[in-house]
C-alpha positions in Angstrom: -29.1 16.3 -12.1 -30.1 15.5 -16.0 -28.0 17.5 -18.4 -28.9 19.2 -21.3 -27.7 17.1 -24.1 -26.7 18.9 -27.0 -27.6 18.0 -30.7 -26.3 15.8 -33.7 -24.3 13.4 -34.0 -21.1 15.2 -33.8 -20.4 17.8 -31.5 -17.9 20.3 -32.4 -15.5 22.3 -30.4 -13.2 25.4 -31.8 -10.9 27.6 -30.2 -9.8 30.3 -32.5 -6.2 31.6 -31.5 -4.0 34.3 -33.0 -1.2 31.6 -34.0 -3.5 28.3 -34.4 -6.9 27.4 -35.5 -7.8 24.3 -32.8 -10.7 21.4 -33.4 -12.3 19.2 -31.2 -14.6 16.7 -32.4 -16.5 14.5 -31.2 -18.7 11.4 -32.1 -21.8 10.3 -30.3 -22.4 7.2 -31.9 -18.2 5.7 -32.0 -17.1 7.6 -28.8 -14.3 8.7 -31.2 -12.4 12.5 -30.7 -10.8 13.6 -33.7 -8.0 16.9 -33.1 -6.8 19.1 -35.3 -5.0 22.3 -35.6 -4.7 24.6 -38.5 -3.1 28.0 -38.9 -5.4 30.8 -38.1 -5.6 33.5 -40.5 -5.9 36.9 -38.7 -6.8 38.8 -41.7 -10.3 37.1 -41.9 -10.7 34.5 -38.9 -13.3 32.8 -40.7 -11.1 30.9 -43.5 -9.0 29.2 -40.7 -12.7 27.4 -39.9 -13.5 26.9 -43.3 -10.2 25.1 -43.7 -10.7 22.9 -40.7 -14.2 21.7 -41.6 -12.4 21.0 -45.4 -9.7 18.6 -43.9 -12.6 17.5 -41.2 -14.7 16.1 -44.2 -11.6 15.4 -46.9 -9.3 13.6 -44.1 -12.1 12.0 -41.8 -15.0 11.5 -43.7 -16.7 13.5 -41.4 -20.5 14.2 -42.7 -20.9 18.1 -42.1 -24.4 18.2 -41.9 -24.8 15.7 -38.6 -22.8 18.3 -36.4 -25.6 19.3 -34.6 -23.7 21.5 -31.6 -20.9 23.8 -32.4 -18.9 26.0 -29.5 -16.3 28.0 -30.3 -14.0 30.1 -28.6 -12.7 33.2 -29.3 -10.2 36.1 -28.9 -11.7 39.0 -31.1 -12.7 40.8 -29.1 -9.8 41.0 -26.9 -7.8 41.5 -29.5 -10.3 44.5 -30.8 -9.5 46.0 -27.3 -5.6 45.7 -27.5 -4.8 46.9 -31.1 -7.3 49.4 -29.9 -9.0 48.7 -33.4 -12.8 49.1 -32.1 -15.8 51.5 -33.1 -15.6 55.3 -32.7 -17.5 56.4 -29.9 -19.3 59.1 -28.1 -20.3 59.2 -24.3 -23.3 60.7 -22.4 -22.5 61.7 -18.9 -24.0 63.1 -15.8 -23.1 67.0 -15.7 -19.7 67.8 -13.9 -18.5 63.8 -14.8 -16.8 65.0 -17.9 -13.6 63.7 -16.7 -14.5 60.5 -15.3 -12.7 58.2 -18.2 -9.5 60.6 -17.8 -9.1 60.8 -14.3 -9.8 56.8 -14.2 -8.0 56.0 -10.3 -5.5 58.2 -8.5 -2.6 55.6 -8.4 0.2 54.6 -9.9 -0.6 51.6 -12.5 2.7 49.8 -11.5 4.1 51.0 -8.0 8.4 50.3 -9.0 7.4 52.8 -12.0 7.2 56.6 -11.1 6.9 57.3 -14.8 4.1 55.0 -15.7 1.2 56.7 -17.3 -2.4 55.8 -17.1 -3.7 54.1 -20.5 -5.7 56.2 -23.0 -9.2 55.8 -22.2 -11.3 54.3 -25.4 -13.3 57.7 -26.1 -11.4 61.1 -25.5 -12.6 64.0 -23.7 -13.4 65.8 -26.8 -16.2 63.6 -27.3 -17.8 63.1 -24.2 -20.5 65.5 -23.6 -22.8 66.8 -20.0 -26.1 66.1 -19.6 -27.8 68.1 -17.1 -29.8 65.5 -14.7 -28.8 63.7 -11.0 -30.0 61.1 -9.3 -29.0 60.9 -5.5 -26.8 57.7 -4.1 -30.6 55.8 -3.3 -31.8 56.4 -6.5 -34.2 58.8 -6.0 -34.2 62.3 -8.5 -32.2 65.3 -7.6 -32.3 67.3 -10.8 -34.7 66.1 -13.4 -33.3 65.0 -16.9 -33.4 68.2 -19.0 -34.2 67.0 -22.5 -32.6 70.0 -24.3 -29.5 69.0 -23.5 -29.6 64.9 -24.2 -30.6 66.7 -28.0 -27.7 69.3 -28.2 -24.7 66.7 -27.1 -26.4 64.0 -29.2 -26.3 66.0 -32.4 -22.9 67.3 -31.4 -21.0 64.1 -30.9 -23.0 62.6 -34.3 -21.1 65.8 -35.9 -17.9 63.8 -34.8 -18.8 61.1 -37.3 -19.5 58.9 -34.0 -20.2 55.3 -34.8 -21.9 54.2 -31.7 -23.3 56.5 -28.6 -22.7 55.3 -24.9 -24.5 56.9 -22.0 -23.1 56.6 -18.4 -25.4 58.4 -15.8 -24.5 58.9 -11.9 -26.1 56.4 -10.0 -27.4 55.0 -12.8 -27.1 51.1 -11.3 -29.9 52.4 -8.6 -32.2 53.7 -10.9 -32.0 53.3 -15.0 -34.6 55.8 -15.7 -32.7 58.9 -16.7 -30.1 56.4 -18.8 -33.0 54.9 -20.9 -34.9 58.5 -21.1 -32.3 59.7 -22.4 -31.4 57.1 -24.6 -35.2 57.2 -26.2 -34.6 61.1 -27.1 -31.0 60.0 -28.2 -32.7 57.4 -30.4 -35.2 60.0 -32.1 -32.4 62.9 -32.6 -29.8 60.9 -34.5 -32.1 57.6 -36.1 -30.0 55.1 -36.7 -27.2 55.7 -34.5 -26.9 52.7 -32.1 -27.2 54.0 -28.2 -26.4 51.6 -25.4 -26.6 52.3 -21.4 -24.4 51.3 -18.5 -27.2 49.7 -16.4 -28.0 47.8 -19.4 -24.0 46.5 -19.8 -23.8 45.9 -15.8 -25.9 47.8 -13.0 -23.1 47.9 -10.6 -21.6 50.7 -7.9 -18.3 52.3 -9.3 -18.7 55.0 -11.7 -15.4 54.9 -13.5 -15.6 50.6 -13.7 -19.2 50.7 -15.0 -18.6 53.8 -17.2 -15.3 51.9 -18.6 -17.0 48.6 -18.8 -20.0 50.5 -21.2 -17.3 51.8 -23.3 -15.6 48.8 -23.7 -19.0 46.8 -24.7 -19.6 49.0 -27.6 -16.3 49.5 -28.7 -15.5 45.7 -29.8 -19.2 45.2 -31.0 -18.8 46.0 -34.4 -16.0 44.0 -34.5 -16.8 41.3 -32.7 -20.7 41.4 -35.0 -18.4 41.2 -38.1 -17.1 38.1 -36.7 -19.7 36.2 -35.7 -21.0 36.8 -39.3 -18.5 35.3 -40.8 -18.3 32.9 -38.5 -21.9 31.6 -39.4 -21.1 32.4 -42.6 -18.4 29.6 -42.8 -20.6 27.2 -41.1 -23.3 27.5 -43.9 -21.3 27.3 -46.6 -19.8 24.0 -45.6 -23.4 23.2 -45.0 -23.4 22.7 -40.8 -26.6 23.3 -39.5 -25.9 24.2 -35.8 -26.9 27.0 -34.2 -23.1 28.3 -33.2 -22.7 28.9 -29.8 -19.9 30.9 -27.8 -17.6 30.5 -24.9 -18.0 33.7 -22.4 -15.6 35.3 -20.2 -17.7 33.6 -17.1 -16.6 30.0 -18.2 -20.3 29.8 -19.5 -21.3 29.5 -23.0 -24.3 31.3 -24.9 -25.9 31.6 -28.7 -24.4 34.2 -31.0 -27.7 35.8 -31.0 -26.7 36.5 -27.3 -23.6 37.4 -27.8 -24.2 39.9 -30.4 -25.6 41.7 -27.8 -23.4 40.9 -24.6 -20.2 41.4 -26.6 -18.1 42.4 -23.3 -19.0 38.8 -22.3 -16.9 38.0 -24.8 -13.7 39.3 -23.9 -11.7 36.5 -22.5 -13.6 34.0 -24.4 -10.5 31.7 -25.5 -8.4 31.7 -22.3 -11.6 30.7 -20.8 -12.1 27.8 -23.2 -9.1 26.5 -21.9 -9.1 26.6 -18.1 -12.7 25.0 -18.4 -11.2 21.9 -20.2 -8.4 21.8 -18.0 -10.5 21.8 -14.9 -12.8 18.9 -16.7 -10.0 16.6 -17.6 -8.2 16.9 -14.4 -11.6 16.4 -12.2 -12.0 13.3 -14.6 -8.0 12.2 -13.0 -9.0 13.2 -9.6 -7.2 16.3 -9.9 -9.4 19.0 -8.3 -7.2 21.8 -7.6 -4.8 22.5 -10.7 -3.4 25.6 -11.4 -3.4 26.0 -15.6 -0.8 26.9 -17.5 -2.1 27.3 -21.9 1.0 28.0 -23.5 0.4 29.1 -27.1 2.0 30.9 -30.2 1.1 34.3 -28.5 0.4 34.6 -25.0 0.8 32.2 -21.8 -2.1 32.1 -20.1 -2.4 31.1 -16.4 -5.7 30.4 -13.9 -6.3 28.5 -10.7 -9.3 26.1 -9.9 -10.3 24.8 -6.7 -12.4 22.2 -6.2 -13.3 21.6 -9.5 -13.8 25.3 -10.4 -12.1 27.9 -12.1 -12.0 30.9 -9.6 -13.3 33.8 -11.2 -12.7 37.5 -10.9 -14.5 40.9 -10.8 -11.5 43.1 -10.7 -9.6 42.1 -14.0 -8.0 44.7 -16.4 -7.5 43.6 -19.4 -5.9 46.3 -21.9 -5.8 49.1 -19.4 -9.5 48.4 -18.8 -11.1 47.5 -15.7 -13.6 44.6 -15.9 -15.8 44.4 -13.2 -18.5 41.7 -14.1 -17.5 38.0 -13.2 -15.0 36.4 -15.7 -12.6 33.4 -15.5 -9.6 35.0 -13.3 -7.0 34.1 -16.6 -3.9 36.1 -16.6 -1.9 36.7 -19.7 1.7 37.8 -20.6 3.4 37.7 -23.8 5.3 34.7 -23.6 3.9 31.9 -26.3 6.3 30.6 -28.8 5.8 33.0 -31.0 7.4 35.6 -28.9 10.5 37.7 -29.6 13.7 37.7 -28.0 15.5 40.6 -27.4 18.6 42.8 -25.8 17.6 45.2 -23.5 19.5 48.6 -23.3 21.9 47.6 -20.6 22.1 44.0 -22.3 20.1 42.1 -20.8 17.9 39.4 -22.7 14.1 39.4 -22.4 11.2 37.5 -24.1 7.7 39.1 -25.4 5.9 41.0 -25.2 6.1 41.3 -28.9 5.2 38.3 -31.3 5.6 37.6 -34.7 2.0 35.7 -34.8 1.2 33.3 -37.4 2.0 35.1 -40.1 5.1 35.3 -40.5 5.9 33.5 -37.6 9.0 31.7 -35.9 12.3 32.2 -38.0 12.1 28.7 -38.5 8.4 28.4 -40.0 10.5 29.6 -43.1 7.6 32.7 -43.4 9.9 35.3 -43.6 10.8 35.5 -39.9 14.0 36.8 -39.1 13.3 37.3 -35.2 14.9 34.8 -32.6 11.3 33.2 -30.9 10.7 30.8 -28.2 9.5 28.5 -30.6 13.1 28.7 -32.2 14.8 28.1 -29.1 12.9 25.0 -28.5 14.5 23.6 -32.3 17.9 24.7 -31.2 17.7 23.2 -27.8 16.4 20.4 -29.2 13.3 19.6 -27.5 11.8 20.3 -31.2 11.8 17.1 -34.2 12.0 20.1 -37.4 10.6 16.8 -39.2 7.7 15.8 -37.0 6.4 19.2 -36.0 2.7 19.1 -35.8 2.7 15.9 -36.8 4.9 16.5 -40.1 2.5 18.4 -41.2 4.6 21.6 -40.9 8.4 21.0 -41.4 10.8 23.5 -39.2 13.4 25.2 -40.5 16.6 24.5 -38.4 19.1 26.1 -40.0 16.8 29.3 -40.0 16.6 29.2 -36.0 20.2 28.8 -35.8 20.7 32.1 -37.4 18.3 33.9 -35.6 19.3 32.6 -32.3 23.0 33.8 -33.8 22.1 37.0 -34.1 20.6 37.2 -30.9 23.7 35.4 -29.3 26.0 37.8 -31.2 24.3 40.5 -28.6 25.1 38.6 -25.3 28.4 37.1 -26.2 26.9 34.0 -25.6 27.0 30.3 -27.9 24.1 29.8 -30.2 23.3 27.0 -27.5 23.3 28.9 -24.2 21.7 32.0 -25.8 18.6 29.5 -27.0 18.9 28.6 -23.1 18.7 32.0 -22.0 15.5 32.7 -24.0 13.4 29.6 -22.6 15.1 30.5 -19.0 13.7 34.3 -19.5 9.8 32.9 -20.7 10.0 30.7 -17.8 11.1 33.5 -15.3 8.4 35.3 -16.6 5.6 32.9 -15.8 7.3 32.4 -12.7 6.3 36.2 -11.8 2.9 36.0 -13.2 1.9 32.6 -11.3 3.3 33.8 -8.0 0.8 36.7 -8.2 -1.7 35.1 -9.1 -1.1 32.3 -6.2 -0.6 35.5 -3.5 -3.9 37.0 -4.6 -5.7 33.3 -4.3 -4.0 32.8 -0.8 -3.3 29.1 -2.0 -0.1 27.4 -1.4 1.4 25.7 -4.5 2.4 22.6 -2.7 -1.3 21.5 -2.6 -2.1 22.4 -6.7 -1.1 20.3 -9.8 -0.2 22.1 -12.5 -2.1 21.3 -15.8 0.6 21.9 -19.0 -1.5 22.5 -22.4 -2.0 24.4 -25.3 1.1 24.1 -27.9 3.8 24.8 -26.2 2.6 24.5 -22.5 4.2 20.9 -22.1 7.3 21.8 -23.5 8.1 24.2 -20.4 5.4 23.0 -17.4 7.9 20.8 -15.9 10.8 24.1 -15.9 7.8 26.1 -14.5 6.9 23.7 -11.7 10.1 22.9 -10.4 10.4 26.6 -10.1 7.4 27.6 -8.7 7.6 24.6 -6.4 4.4 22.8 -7.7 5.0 19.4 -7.1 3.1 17.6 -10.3 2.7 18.6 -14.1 -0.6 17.1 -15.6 -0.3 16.8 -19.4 -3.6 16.1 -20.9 -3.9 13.2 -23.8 -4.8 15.7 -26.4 -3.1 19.1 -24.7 -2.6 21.3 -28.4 -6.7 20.9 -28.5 -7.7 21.2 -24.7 -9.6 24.8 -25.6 -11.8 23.3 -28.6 -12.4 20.4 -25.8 -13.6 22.7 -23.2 -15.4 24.4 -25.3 -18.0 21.9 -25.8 -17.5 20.5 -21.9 -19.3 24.2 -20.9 -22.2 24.6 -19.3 -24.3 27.5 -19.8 -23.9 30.2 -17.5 -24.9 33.7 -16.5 -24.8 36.0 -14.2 -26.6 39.1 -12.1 -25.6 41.6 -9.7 -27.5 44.3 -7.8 -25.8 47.0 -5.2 -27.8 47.2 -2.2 -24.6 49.2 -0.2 -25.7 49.1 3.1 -24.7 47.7 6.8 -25.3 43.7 7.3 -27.4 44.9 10.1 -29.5 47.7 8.4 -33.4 47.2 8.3 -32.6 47.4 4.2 -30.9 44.2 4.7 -33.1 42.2 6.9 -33.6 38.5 6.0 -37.1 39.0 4.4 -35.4 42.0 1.8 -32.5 39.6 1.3 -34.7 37.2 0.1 -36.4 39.3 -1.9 -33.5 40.9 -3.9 -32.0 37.5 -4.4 -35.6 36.6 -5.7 -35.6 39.0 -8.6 -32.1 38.4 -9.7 -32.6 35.1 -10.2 -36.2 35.5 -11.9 -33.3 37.9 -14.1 -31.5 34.8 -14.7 -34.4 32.5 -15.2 -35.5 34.7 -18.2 -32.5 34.8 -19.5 -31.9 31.0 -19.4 -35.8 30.8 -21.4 -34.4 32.8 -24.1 -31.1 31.7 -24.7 -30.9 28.1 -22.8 -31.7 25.6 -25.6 -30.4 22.5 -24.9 -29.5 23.0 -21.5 -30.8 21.1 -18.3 -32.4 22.2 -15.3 -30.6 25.0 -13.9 -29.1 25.6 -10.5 -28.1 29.1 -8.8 -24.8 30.2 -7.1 -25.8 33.3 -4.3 -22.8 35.5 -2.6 -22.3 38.7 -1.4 -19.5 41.3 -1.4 -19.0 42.2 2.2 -16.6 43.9 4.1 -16.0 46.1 7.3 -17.4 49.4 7.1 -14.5 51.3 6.2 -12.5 49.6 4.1 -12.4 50.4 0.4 -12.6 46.5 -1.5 -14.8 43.5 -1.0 -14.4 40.2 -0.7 -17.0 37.7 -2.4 -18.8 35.7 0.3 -21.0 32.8 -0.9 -24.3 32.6 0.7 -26.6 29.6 1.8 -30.4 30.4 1.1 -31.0 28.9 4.1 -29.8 31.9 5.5 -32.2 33.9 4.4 -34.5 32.7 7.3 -35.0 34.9 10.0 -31.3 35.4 11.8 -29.8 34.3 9.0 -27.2 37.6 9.5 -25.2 35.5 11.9 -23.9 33.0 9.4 -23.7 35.8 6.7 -21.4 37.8 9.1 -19.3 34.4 10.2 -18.6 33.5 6.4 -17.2 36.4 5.9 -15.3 36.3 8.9 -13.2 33.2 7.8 -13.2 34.5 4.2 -11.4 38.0 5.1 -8.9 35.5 7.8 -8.4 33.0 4.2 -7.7 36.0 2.4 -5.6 38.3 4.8 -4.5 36.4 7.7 -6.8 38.4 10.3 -10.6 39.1 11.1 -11.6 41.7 13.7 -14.8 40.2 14.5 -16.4 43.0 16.3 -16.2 45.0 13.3 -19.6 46.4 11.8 -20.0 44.8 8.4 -21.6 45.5 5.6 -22.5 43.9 1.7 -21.7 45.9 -1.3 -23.1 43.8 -4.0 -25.6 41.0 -4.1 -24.5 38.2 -6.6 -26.4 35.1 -8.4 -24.8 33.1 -11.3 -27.2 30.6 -13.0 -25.5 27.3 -14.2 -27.7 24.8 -16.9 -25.7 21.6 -17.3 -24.8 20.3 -20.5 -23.8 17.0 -20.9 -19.8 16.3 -21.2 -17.5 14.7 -23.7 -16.8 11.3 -22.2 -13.2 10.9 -22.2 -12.0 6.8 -23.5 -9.7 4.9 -21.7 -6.8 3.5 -22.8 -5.3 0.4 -23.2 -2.0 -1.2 -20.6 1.4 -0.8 -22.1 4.2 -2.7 -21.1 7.2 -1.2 -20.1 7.5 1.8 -22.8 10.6 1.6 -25.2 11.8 4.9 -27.0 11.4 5.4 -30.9 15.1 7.2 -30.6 17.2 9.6 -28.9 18.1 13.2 -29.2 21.0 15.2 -27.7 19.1 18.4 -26.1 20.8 21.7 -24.1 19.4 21.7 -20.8 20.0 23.3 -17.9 23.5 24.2 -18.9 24.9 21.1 -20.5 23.6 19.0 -23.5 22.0 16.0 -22.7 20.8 12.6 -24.3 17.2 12.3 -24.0 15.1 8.7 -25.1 12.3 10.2 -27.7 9.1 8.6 -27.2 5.9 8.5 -28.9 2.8 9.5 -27.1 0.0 7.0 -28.9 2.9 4.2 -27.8 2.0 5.4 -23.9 -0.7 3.2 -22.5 -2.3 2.8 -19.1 0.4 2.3 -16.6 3.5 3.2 -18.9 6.1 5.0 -16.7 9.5 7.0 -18.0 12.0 9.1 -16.4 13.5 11.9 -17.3 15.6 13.1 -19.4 12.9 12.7 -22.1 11.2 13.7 -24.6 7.1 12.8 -25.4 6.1 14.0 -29.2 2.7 14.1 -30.2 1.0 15.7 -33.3 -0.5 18.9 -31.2 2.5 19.4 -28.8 6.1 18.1 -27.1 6.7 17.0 -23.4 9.8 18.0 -22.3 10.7 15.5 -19.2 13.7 17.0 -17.7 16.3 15.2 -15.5 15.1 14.1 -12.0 11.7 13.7 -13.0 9.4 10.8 -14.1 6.1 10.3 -15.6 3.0 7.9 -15.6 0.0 7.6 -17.7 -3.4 7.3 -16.3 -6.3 5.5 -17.9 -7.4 8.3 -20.2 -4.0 8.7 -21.7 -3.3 11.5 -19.4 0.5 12.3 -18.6 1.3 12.5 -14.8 5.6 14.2 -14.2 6.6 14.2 -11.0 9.9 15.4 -10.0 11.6 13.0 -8.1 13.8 14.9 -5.1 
C-alpha cells in the first residue's frame, strides 16, 4: 500500500497531559527525533504549546515555519466531562421518555456496593421536555411530529438560559426524519441557539446509550471549540503553518475542522495517543501483542493490542457515561505520580484517586505541595536522582518528600522508608486490579503479552506490575516520557459507521444481496468522509463486522466479516465466526442456536506514512555512572545507576538497577535483567 505522506519538513507530535506538556519531533531530511516535555498549564492549555515551540526554536534551532504536519493529542474533553465543567443543556425527547437519562440501567453500578448511586446525568429532568411524535421499531411513523409542541418545549427550555439544545427521538437511528424536522422548527423558534441530533452524533439501537452519547457530544463542545482555538491560535503566533490535526478516541486522527464538529470523538484522545505509539514501536521490535501500561502525573492508563492492534471498545463509560461508538479500549484509574496518599477510616493506606496535578504538584516539586504523592515515594525510595530529574531540568525537593511521606507514616506507625513502600505497593495493587479486568474481558492469558512501560512514571513501576500480574517481559521504549507525541504522528486516519439492521442471520432482511448493500452505503458514508477530511492520507482500506449473538441474549459480540461472504451462502461463514468468537470469549457455543446481527460495522483506515525509528549503535559491556542505596521490597538495596544514551545495541544489565533518562527512570528490580534492541528499546525479563 502507498501511504499518505504528511507535509514539511518537520513533523510534529504533541500530547497534551494534565501534569506534562509532551513533544515529538521529527526531521525528514536528518532522520533526527527531538523530545521534550514541558509543564502543562491547565488554566489555558495553549501556553504549555507556545512554550514548547519557544524552547523547540531557542534550544534546537528548529525553523517553525517548515513544520508542515502537526498531531496533537488531547484530554479536554475528558476532562470537560469529569469536572463536569461542560455547556448547559436542554433535551428534546419522544413523549413518555422523559425519564430516560434518570432511569439510565436498572443495576447496581458496582455489585460489592449496595449503596452505590447512579451518576448525575449531564442535563436534569427539569430541562428535558416531550415532544409529541413516534416512530415504530422499523422506522416507519406511528404518530406524526406535532409542530406545536417542538415550539412550546423549545421556547421553554431557551427560558432556562440553555446554551445548547439536544434532541433524542425513539427510534430515531431507523429513521432521522422526525429528529431533523424538528431540529429545523427548533432552529427557526430560538435563532441562534445551536441544536444537534442523536442520529447525527451515532445512529445506533439503545436509547439511553445514544441519548447519553448526544448529551455528552454537546456538552464538551464549547469547551473543547475554545481549545482548539487557542490551540491554532498558538500555532500561528509562533508562525507554523500546518493545518493542526487531532488524535480521536478510535486510534484515528482527523482536522480540527472535523473535530469541531465530532467533539465526542475526542474524548479519549490522549490515552489513545499513547497505546497507538506503543503498538508502533513494539511491532517495529517484533512485539505484537503488548498490553500498555502509560503511567503519568495523573492517571495510569492501561490497553491491550493484538496483533499489532489496539482492541477497541463500544461499551466504555467514561465519567458515569456510557460510550457506545468505537474507541481505543483504555482504562484509567487515578494512580500517576501525582496522586495522593492517604489513611483510610479503619487505617488503611490507599493511593488516588485524588491528584495534586501540575500545579502545585508533588511535595517535592517545591510548588507548595504538602501531600505525600507517588512521585514522592519514588525520591524517598530512591529510584528518583532529586538532581537529574527530567533531565536537571527540574530539581526535586528531597527533604520536602521526606516530610510528607512523615506525615503520612505518622498515620500507619510505619518508618518514613516502609511507608514510601507502602504507597508504591498500593499504586501497583491498584493496576494489578485494573489489568486483571481488563485481561478477563479480552479472554487473553498474560503469559503470551509483553508489557509496554511508558509515559513518566510507567518504567519506574512496569517491572513491579509484571511480576505481579505474571507478564513475563517489560518493554521500555527509547524515548518512553514522549511515546504519546510519537504516536500521535504514527496515526492513520480513521473513521467509522454503524447501522442497526436488528434482525435474525437468517431473515430475508439479511440475505447476502441486502448485506451487501447495507455494507455498500456505509462505506460510500466513509468514503465521503475520507474526501472531506483525508488530506494527506493514502488509499484507504475498510474493516466490516457485525454484532451477532443468539436470539435471546441481551449483549453482542463484534464479529469481523470477510466480503467475500457476501456471496450467495455467505450466512454459513457469518454464523461459524461467530461461533468461535462467542467459544474465545465465553468458553462455550451452542451451535444450533438461532442467531442474529445487531449492528452492522465498517471502519475506514487511510495510511499515513510512519516515523522511521534509527538504530543504534553496539555497546560493549555497559558500566554504571554510580550507585544508589534504594528501599525495595522490604529492605534497602544497592542498585548500579546507569545512563540510558550509554545503552547501545546489545548492552545487557541485571537487576538491582536503575536506568535514568531525561523523560523517565527504569527501575530494574532484583532477579531481573535487561537487553537493548537495535532501536534503543529496553527489553527486562525476570529471571526465575
Amino acid at each position: 500500500m502507498v501511504m499518505g505522506t504528511p507535509r514539511g519538513r518537520h513533523w510534529l507530535g504533541i500530547d497534551i497531559g494534565g501534569t506534562f506538556t509532551d513533544f515529538a519531533l521529527f526531521d525528514t531530511q536528518t532522520g533526527g527525533l527531538i523530545g521534550l516535555k514541558v509543564p502543562s498549564t491547565p488554566h489555558a492549555f495553549a501556553d504549555a504549546v507556545r512554550l514548547g515551540l519557544e524552547r523547540l526554536a531557542d534550544e534546537h534551532g528548529i525553523d517553525l515555519r517548515e513544520i508542515g504536519t502537526v498531531v496533537h493529542g488531547t484530554t479536554i474533553a475528558v476532562n470537560t466531562l469529569i469536572q463536569r465543567a461542560g455547556a448547559r443543556l436542554g433535551l428534546l425527547v419522544t413523549e413518555g421518555f422523559r425519564d430516560v437519562l434518570e432511569l439510565q440501567r436498572l443495576r447496581l453500578p458496582n455489585p460489592f456496593d449496595l449503596d452505590g448511586a447512579r451518576p448525575l446525568p449531564l442535563i436534569p429532568r427539569a430541562r428535558v421536555a416531550e415532544v409529541a411524535e413516534r416512530l415504530r421499531a422499523d422506522g416507519s411513523v406511528d404518530t406524526p411530529l406535532d409542530e406545536l409542541t417542538v415550539r412550546e418545549a423549545t421556547r421553554r427550555l431557551a427560558g432556562l438560559n440553555v446554551e445548547g439544545l439536544v434532541i433524542s427521538l425513539i427510534n430515531s437511528y431507523r429513521n432521522p426524519a422526525h429528529e431533523r424536522q424538528a431540529r429545523a422548527i427548533a432552529a427557526t423558534t430560538v435563532p441562534g441557539l445551536p441544536v444537534s441530533t442523536s442520529s447525527e452524533v451515532w445512529p445506533q439501537s439503545r436509547e439511553y446509550e445514544r441519548t447519553a452519547l448526544a448529551v455528552l457530544d454537546a456538552y464538551v463542545q464549547p469547551q473543547v471549540r475554545r481549545y482548539l482555538e487557542g490551540f491554532e491560535a498558538a500555532l500561528a503566533a509562533r508562525g507554523v503553518p500546518a493545518t493542526p490535526h487531532v488524535t480521536k478516541s478510535n486510534g484515528g486522527i482527523m482536522p480540527v475542522a472535523a473535530a469541531r464538529q465530532q467533539t465526542v470523538a475526542t474524548l479519549l484522545s490522549g490515552p489513545a495517543s499513547g497505546v497507538i505509539g506503543a503498538a508502533y514501536v513494539a511491532g517495529l521490535a517484533g512485539l505484537p501483542h503488548v498490553i500498555t501500561l502509560d503511567v503519568g502525573g495523573t492517571s495510569a492508563d492501561m490497553a491491550v493490542v493484538e496483533g499489532g492492534r489496539p482492541r477497541s471498545s463500544t461499551s466504555e463509560h467514561i465519567g458515569g457515561v456510557p460510550v457506545m461508538m468505537p474507541v481505543v479500549g483504555v482504562t484509567a484509574i487515578g494512580a500517576g505520580g501525582g496522586s495522593v496518599a492517604w489513611v483510610d477510616d479503619v487505617g488503611l493506606p490507599k493511593v488516588g484517586p485524588q491528584s495534586t496535578g501540575a500545579n502545585p504538584g508533588p511535595a517535592c516539586y517545591g510548588r507548595g505541595g504538602k501531600d505525600a504523592t507517588l512521585t514522592d515515594a519514588f525520591l524517598v525510595s530512591g529510584f528518583l536522582d532529586p538532581e537529574r530529574f527530567l533531565g536537571g531540568r527540574m530539581r526535586l525537593n528531597r527533604s520536602l518528600a521526606e516530610d510528607a511521606i512523615a506525615r503520612f507514616a505518622g498515620s500507619l506507625a510505619m518508618a518514613p522508608n516502609e511507608a514510601a513502600e507502602s504507597v508504591v505497593r498500593v499504586a501497583v495493587s491498584n493496576m494489578y486490579a485494573e489489568v486483571t479486568k481488563i485481561l478477563s474481558r479480552a479472554a487473553v492469558d498474560p503469559r503470551d503479552f509483553t508489557l509496554v512501560a511508558f509515559g513518566g512514571a510507567g518504567p519506574v513501576v512496569g517491572a513491579l506490575l509484571a511480576r505481579e500480574v505474571g507478564i513475563p517481559a517489560v518493554f521500555v521504549p527509547r524515548s518512553p516520557g514522549t511515546l504519546c507525541a510519537l504516536g500521535a504522528i504514527s496515526a492513520d486516519i480513521v473513521s467509522d459507521a454503524v447501522r442497526t439492521v436488528h434482525a435474525p442471520l437468517d431473515a430475508p432482511l439479511l440475505e447476502t444481496s441486502t448485506l451487501r448493500e447495507l455494507y455498500d452505503g456505509l462505506r460510500v458514508e466513509l468514503a465521503d468522509w475520507l474526501g472531506h477530511h483525508g488530506a494527506g492520507s493514502g488509499p484507504a482500506t475498510f474493516r466490516h463486522a457485525a454484532d451477532m449473538r443468539y436470539v435471546g441474549q441481551s449483549y453482542e459480540i463484534e464479529v469481523d466479516v470477510d466480503p467475500a461472504w457476501l456471496a450467495p451462502g455467505g450466512d454459513a461463514p457469518i454464523r461459524s465466526a461467530f461461533h468461535r468468537a462467542h467459544e474465545r470469549a465465553y468458553g462455550h457455543a451452542d451451535r444450533e442456536a438461532p442467531v442474529e446481527i445487531v449492528n452492522l460495522r465498517v471502519q475506514l483506515r487511510a495510511a499515513r506514512a510512519r516515523v522511521p525509528l534509527g538504530e543504534v549503535a553496539a555497546s560493549p559491556a555497559p558500566s554504571p555512572r554510580a550507585t544508589r542505596r534504594i528501599w525495595l521490597d522490604g529492605r534497602p538495596t544497592e542498585a548500579r545507576v546507569f545512563d540510558r544514551d550509554a545503552l547501545g545495541r546489545g548492552a545487557r544489565l541485571t537487576g538491582p538497577a536503575i536506568v535514568e533518562q531525561p523523560d523517565t527512570t527504569v527501575l530494574v528490580p532484583a532477579e531481573h535483567s535487561g537487553e537493548v534492541d537495535r532501536y534503543g528499546n529496553l527489553l527486562l525479563r525476570r529471571e526465575s
